[in-house]
KEKE-3310 file (N, C-alpha, C; in steps of 0.2 Angstrom, whole numbers, plus 5000, padded with zeros to 4 digits):
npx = (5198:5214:5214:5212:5219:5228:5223:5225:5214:5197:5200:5213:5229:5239:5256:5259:5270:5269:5258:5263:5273:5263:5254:5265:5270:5259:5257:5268:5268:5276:5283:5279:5291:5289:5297:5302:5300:5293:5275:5272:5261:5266:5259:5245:5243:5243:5230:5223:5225:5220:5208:5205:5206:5196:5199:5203:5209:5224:5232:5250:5258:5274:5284:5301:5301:5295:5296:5301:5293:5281:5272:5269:5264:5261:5263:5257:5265:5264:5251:5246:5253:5247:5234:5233:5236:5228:5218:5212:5200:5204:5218:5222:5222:5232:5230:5222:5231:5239:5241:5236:5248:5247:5254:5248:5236:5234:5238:5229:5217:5199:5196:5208:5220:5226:5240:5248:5264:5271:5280:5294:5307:5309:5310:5320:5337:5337:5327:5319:5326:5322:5310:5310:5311:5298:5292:5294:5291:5278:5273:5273:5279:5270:5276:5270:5260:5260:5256:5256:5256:5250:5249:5234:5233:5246:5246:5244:5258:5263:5276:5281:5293:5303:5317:5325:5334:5348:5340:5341:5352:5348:5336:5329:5332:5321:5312:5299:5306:5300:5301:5295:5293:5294:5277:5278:5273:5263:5258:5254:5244:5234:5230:5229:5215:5206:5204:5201:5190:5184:5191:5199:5207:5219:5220:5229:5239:5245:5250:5254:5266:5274:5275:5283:5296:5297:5301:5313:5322:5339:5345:5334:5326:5315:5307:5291:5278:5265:5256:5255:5254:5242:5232:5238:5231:5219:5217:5220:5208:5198:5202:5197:5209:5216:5220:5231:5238:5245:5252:5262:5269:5286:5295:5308:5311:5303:5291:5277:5260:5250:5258:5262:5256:5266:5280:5288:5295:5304:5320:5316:5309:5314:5325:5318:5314:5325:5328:5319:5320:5334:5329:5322:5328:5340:5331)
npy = (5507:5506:5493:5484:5474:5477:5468:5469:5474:5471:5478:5479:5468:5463:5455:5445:5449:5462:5465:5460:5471:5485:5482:5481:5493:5500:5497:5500:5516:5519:5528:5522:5518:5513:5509:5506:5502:5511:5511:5499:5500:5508:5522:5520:5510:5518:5524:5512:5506:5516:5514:5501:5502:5511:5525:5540:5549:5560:5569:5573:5578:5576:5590:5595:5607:5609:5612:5606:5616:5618:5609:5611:5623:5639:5656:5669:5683:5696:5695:5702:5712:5720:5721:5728:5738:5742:5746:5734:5726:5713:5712:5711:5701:5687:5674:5672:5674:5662:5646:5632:5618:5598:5593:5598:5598:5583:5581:5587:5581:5574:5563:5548:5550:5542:5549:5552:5553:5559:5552:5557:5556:5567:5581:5592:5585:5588:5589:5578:5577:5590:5585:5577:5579:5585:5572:5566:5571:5575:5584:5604:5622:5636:5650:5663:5665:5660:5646:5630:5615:5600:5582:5574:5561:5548:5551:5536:5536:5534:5532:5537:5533:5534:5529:5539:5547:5546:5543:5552:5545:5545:5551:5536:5527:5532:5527:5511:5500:5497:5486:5487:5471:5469:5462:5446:5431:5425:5432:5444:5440:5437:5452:5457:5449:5453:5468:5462:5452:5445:5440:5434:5419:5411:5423:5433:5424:5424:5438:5439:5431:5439:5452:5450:5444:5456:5466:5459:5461:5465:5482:5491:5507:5509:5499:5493:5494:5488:5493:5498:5486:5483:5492:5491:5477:5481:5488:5478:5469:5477:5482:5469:5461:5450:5434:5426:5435:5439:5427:5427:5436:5441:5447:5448:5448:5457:5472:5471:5474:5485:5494:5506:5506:5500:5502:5518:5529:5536:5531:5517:5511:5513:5504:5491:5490:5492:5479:5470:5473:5467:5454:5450:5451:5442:5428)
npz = (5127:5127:5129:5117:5106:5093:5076:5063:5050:5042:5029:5030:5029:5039:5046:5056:5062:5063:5066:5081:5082:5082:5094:5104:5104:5107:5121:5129:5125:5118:5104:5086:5075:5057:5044:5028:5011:4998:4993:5005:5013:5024:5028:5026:5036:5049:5050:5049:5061:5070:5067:5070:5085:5087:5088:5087:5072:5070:5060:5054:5042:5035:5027:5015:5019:5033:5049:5066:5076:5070:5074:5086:5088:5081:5081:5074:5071:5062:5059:5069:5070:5060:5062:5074:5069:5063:5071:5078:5088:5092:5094:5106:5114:5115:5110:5101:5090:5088:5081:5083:5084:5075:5088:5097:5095:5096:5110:5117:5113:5114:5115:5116:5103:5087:5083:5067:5061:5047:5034:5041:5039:5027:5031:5038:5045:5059:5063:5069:5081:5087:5092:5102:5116:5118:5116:5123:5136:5135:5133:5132:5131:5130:5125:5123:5128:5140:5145:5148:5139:5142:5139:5142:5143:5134:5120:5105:5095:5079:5068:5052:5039:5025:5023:5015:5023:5037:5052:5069:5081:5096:5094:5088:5101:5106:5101:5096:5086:5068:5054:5037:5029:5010:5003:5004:4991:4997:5007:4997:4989:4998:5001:4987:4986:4997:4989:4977:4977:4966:4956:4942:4945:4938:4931:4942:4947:4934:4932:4945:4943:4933:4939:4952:4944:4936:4947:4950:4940:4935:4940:4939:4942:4949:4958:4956:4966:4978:4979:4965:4959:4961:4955:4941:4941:4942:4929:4919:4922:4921:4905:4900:4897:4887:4893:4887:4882:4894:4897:4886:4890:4895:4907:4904:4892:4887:4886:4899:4897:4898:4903:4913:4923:4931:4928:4931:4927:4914:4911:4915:4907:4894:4897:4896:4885:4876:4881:4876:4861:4861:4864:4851:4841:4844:4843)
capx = (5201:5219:5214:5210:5224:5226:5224:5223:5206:5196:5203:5222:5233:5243:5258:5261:5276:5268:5255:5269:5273:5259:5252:5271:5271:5254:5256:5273:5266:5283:5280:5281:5293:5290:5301:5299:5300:5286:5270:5269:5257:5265:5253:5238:5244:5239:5224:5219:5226:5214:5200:5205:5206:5192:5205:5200:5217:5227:5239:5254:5262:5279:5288:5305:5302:5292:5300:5296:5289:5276:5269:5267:5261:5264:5263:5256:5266:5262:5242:5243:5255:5243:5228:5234:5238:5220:5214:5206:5201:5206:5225:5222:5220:5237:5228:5219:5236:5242:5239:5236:5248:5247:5256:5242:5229:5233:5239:5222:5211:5194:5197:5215:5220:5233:5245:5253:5269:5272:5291:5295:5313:5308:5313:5329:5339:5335:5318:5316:5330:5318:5303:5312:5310:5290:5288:5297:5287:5270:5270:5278:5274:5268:5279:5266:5254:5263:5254:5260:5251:5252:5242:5232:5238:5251:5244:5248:5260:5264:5280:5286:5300:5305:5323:5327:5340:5347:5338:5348:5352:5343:5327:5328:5331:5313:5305:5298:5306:5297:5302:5287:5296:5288:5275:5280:5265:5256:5252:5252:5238:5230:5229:5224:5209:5205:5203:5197:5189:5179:5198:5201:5212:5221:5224:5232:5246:5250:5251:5259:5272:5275:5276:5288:5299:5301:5306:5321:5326:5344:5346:5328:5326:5309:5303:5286:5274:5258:5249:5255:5249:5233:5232:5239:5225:5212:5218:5218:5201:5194:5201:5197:5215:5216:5225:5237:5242:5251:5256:5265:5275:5292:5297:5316:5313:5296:5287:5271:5253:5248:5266:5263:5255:5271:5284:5286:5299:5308:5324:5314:5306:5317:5329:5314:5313:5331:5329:5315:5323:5339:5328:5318:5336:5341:5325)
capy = (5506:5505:5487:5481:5471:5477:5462:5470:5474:5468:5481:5479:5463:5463:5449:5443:5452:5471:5466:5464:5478:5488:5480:5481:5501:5503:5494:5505:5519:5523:5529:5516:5519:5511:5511:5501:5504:5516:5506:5493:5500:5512:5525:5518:5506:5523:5522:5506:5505:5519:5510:5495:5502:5514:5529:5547:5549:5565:5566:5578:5575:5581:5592:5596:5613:5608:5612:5603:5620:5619:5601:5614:5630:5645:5662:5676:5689:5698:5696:5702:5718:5721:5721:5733:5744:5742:5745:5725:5723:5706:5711:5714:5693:5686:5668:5674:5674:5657:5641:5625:5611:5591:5587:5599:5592:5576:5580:5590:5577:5572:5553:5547:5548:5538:5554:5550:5558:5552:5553:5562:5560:5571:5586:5592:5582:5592:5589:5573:5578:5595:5583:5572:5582:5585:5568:5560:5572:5574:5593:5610:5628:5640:5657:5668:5666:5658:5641:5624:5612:5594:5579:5569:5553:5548:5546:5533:5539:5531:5538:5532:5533:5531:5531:5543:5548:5542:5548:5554:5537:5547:5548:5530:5524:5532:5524:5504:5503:5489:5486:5483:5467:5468:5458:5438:5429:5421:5438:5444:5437:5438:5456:5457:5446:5459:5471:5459:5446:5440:5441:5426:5416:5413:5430:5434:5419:5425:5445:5441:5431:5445:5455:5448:5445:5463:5466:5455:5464:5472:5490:5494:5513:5508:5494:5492:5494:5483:5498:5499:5481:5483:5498:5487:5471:5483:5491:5472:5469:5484:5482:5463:5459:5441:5430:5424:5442:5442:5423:5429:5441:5438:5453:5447:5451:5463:5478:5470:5477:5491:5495:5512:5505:5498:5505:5524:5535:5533:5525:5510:5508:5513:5499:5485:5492:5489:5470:5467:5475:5464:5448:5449:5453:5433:5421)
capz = (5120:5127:5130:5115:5102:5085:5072:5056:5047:5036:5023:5030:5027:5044:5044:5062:5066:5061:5075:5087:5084:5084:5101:5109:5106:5110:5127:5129:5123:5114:5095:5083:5069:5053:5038:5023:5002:4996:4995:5006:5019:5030:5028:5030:5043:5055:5048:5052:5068:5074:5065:5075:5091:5089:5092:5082:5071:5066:5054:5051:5034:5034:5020:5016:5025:5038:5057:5072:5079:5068:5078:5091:5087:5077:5083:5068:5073:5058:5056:5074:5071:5054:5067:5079:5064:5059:5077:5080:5097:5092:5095:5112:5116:5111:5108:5095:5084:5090:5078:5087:5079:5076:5095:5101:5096:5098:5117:5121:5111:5121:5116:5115:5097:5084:5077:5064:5058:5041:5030:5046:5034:5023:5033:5040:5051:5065:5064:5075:5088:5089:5093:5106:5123:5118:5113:5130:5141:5133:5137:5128:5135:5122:5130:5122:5134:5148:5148:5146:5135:5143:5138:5151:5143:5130:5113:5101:5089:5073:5061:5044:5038:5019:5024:5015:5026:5043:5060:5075:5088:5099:5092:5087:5105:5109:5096:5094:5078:5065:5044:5035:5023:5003:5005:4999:4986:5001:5008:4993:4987:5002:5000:4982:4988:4999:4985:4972:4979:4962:4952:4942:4949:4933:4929:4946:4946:4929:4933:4950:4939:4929:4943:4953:4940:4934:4952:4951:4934:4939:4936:4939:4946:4955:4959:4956:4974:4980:4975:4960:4956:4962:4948:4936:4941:4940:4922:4917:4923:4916:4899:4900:4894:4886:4897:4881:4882:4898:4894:4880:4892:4899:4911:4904:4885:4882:4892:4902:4893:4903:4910:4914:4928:4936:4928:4934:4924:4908:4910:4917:4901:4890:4898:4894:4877:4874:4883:4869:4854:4858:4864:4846:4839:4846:4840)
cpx = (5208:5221:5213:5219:5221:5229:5223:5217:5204:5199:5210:5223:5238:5248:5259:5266:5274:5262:5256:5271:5270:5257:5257:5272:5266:5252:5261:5272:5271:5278:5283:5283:5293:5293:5297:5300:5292:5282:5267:5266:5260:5259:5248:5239:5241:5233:5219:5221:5220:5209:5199:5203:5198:5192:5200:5209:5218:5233:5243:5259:5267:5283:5293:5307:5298:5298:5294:5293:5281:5270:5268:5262:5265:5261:5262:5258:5265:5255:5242:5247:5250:5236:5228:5235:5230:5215:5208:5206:5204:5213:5227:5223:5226:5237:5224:5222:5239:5236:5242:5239:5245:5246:5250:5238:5228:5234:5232:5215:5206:5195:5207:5217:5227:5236:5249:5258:5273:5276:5293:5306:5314:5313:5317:5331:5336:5328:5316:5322:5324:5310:5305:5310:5302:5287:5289:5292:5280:5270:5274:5274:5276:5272:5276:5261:5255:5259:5257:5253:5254:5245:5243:5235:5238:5248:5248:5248:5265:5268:5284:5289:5301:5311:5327:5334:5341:5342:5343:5347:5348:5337:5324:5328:5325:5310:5305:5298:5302:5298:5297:5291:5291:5285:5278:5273:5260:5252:5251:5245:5232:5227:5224:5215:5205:5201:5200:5195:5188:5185:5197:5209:5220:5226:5232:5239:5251:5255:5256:5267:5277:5279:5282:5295:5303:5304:5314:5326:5333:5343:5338:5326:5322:5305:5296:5281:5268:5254:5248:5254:5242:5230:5231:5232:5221:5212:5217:5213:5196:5195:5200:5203:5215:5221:5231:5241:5248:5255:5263:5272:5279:5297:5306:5315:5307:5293:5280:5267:5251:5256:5267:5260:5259:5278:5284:5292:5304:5313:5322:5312:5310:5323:5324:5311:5320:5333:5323:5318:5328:5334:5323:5324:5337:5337:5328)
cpy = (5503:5496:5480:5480:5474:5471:5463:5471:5472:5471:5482:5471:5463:5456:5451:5447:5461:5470:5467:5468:5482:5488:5482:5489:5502:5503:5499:5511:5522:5523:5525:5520:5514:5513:5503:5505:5507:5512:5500:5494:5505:5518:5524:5513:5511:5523:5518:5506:5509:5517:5504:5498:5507:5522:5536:5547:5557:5563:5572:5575:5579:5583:5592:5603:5613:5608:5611:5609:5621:5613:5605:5617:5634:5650:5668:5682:5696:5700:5700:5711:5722:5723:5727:5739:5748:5745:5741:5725:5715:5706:5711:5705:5690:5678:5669:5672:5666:5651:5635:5620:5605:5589:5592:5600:5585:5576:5583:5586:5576:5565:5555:5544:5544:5546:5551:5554:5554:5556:5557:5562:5562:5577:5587:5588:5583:5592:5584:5574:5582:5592:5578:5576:5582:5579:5561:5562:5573:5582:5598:5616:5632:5648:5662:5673:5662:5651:5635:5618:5602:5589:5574:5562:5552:5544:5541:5536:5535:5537:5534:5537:5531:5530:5533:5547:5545:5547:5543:5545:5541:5548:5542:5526:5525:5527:5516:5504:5495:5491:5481:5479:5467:5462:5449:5436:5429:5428:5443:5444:5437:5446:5458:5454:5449:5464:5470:5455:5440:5440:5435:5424:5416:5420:5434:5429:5423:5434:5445:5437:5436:5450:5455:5448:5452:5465:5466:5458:5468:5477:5492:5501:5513:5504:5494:5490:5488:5487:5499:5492:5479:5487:5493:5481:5475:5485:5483:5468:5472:5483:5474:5461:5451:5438:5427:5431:5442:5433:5424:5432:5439:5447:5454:5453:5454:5465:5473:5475:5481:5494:5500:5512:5503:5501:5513:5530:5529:5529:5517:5506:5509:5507:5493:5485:5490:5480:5466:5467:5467:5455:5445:5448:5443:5428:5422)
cpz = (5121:5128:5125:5109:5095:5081:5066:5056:5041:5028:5023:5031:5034:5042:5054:5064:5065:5067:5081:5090:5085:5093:5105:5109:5111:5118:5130:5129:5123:5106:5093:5077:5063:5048:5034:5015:5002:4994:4998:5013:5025:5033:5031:5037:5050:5056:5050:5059:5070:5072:5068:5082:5094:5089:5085:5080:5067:5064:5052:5048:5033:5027:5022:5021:5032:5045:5061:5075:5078:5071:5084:5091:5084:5078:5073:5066:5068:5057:5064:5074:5067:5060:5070:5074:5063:5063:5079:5085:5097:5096:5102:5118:5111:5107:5102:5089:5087:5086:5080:5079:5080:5083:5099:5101:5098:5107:5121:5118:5116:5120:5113:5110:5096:5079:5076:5061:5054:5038:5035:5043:5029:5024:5036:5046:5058:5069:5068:5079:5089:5093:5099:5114:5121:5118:5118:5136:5141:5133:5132:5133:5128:5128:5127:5125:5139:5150:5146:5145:5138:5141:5143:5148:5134:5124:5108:5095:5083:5068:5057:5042:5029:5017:5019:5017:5033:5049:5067:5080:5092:5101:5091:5094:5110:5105:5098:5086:5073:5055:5042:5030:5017:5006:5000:4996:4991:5003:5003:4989:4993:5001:4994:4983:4992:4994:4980:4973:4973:4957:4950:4942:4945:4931:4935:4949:4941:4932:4941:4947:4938:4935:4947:4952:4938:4942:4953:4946:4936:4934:4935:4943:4952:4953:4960:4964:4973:4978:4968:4955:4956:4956:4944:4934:4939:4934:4921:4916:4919:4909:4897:4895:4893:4890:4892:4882:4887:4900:4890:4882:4896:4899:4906:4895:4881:4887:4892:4898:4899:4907:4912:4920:4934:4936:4926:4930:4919:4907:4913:4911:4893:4891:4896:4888:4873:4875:4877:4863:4856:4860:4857:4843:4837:4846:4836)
residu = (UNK:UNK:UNK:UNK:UNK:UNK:UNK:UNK:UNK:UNK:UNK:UNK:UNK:UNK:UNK:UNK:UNK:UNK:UNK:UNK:UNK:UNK:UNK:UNK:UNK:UNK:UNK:UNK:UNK:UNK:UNK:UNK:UNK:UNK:UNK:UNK:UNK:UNK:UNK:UNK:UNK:UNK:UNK:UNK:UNK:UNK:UNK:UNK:UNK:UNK:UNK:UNK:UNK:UNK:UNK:UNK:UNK:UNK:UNK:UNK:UNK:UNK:UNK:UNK:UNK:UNK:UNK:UNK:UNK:UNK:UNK:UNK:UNK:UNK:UNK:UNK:UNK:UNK:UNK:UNK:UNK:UNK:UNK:UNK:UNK:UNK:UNK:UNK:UNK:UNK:UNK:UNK:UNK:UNK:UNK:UNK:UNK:UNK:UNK:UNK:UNK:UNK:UNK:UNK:UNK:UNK:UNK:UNK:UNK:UNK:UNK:UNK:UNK:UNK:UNK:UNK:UNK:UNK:UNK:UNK:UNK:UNK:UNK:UNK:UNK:UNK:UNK:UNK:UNK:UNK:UNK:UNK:UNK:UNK:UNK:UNK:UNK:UNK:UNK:UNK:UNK:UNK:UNK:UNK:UNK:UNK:UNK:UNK:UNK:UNK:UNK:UNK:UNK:UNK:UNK:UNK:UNK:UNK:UNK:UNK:UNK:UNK:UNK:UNK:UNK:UNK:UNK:UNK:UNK:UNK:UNK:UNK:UNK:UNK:UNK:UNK:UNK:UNK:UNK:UNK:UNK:UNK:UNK:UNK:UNK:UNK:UNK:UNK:UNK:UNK:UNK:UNK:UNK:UNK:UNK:UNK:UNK:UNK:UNK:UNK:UNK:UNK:UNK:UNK:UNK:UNK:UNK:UNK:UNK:UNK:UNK:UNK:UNK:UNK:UNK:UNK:UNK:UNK:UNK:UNK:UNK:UNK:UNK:UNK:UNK:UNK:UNK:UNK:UNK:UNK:UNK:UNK:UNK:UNK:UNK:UNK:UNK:UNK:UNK:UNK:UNK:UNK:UNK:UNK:UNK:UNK:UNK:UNK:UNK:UNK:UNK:UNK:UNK:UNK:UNK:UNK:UNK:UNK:UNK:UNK:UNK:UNK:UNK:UNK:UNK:UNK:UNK:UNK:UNK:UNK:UNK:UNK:UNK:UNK:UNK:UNK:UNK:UNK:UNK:UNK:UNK:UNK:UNK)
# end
């Protein structure tokens, strides 16, 4: 498996330079950090990789209270004093109360997976220093039960970033870092194509117009993602929207027809409410 080059799939849009990366970690077998704006494929990007490769994939999806101990193991000291109370033979086997995390399953896997650890800056700062010595030597010891969990060989580990905040120089000098760039038209459209093949063509110029352009609007809170165009095409398709309709529209001075597909909280739309009011105002 370890020999094989990831080239995209037929369900992912790869660009030349995110293969590099992929391949150049995977060959290194440093974790590959990806950053990027909210929607342009980090996520799945894991995903496919292990569909590429073959890989079986785990995923630990971090929150803002998530701690790196939890990527280990978590000891129940509680279900285990509760037991003894109760008289469990269980309590008597201190593995019983020990819950296997992410880094060890991926480290004891039977095939050599892709773990992903995804917004890993979500969580406290602290949280990717805490994951740096585990993640150099491949090993931890659980001191509950005196063993040390090493894996036979170093999974490919994939972690995004929504940079949110900064992470430590430390932990960035492990990683192979790679910035997924919004996609530009050509792959653009190559993507949508992907997902729409039978699209007319027509529609998809106009709506990538549109699209684009609301982008460029200054003072936009959140720019509209890839996924949230694909929404949007589909809504368009679905209510077979007349093509004069999204003719008509100019991002500058009237809300796109379905706009709840791209713009995502009210001062977005309440500012494209104000740029129509005043550009009906000036005809």
């Amino acid at each position: 498996m370890t020999d094989q080059r990831f080239e995209g799939t037929k369900n992912y849009v790869a660009t030349d330079d995110l293969k590099v990366a992929v391949n150049a970690a995977v060959t290194l077998r440093r974790p590959l950090l990806v950053k990027g704006e909210p929607g342009t494929g980090k996520t799945v990007l894991a995903a496919e990789v292990a569909k590429s490769l073959g890989a079986p994939l785990i995923e630990w999806n971090v929150k803002s209270t998530t701690k790196a101990q939890q990527g280990l193991y978590e000891y129940d000291a509680v279900a285990r004093l509760r037991d003894g109370q109760l008289g469990d033979e269980r309590v008597h086997d201190i593995s019983n109360y020990i819950k296997k995390g992410k880094l060890w399953e991926a480290f004891t896997a039977p095939e050599l997976p892709v773990l992903l650890i995804d917004e890993i800056d979500k969580a406290d700062i602290e949280f990717p220093n805490d994951l740096l010595q585990e993640l150099d030597r491949m090993s931890f010891d659980v001191y509950e039960t005196h063993e040390t969990i090493t894996a036979a060989e170093r999974p490919i580990v994939i972690i995004t970033s929504n940079n949110e905040k900064e992470l430590p120089d430390a932990f960035l000098r492990r990683c192979f870092f790679h910035y997924i760039k919004f996609p530009d038209r050509e792959t653009m459209q190559s993507i949508i194509d992907v997902h729409y093949p039978d699209i007319q063509k027509t529609l998809v110029k106009k709506a990538m117009d549109i699209f684009y352009e609301l982008r460029e609007v200054p003072g936009l809170k959140k720019k509209p993602s890839t996924s949230e165009l694909l929404d949007w095409l589909k809504l368009l398709m679905n209510e077979d929207m007349p093509l004069e309709t999204l003719q008509d529209s100019n991002p500058n001075n009237a809300i796109p027809p379905l706009h709840g597909a791209l713009l995502k909280n009210e001062q977005d739309v309440m500012m494209f409410e104000r740029l129509a009011f005043m550009a009906r105002r000036n005809t």
